[in-house]
C-alpha positions as CSV (number, residue, x, y, z in Angstrom):
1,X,-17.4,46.8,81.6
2,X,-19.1,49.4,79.2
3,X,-19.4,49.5,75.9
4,X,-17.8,52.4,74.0
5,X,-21.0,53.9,73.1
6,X,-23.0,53.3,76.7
7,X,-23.5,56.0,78.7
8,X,-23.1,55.0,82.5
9,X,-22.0,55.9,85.8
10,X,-20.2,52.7,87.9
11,X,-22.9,50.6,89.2
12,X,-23.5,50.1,93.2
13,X,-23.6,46.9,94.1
14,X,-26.6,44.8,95.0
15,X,-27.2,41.3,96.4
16,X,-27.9,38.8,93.4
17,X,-30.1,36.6,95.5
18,X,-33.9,35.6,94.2
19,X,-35.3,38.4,96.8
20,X,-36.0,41.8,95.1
21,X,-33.2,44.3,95.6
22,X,-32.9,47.9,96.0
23,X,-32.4,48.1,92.3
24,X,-35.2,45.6,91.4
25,X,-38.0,47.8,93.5
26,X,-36.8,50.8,92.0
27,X,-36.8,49.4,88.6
28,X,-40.2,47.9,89.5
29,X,-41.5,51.6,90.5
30,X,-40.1,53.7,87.9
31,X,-41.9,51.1,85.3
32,X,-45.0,52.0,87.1
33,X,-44.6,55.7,86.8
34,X,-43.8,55.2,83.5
35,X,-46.9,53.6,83.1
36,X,-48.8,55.9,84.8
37,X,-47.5,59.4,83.0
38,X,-48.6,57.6,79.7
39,X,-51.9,57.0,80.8
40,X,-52.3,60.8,82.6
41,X,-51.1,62.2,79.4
42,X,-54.9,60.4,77.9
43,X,-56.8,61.5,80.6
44,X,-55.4,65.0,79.9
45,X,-55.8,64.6,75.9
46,X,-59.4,63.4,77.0
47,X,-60.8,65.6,80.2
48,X,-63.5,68.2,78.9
49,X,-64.4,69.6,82.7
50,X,-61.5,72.1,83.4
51,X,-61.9,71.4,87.2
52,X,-61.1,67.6,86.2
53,X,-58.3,68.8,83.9
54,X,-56.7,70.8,86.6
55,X,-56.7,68.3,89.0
56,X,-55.4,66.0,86.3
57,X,-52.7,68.1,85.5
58,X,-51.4,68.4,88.9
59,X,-51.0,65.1,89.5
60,X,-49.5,64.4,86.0
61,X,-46.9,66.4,87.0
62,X,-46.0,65.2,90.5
63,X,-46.1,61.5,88.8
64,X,-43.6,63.0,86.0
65,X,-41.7,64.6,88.8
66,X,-41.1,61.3,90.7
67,X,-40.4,59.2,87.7
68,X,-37.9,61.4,86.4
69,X,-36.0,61.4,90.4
70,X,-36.3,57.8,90.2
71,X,-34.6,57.8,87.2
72,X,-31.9,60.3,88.0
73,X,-31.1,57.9,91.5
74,X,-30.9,55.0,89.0
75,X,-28.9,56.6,86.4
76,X,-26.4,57.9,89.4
77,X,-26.4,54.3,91.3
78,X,-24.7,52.8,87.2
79,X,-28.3,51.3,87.1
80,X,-29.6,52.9,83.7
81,X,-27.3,53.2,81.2
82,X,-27.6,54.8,77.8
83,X,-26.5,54.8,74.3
84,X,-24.7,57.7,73.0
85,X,-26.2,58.9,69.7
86,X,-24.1,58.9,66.5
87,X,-23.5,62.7,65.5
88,X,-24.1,61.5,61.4
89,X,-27.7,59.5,62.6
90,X,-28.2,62.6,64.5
91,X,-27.9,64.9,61.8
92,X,-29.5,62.8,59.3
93,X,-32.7,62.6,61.6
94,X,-32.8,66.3,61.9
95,X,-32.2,67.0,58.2
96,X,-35.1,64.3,57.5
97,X,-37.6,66.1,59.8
98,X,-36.4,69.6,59.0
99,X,-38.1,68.8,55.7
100,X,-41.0,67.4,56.7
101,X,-41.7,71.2,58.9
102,X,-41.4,72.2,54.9
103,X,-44.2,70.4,54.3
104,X,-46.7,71.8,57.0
105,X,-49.8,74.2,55.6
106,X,-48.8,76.9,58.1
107,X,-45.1,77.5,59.2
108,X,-46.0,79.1,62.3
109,X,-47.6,83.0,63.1
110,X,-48.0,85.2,60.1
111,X,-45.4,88.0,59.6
């Protein structure tokens, strides 16, 4: 049954036994990648040598690459669901931030 704001395709069906499932080890991976593109991201915010940086980089992006098929098979299997935005919030947000780009020193490349 979903809510009228969830976002969710019909979810496969797993065995609810205490033994991990398909969905639980997927789950269990994708909160590791998760975990792991955040912590890239400060090694890349951090790395000086551009050697290290490149080599960095590549695997930042293979790790962002997997978590984001793990999440696409989850969100396909009805195992990730997601909240549909209110249009009004939506606006609101973008109106409160479009000021705030007011408020920056330099709007972007000299004309």
């Amino acid at each position: 049954m979903n809510e009228p704001n969830k976002i969710q395709n019909p979810e496969s069906a797993v065995p609810k036994t205490p033994e991990m499932n398909d969905r639980d080890f997927i789950n269990d991976i994708l909160s590791y990648e998760k975990y792991m593109t955040d912590s890239y991201s400060v090694a890349l915010n951090e790395a000086s040598h551009e050697a290290l940086y490149q080599d960095l980089l590549a695997v930042f992006n293979e790790t962002q690459n997997m978590q984001r098929e793990l999440y696409n098979m989850m969100f396909k299997k009805g195992w990730y669901a997601l909240e549909a935005a209110d249009s009004q919030k939506m606006q609101q947000t973008y109106q409160q931030f479009s000021n705030y780009m007011n408020q920056f020193p330099h709007q972007g490349p000299a004309q």
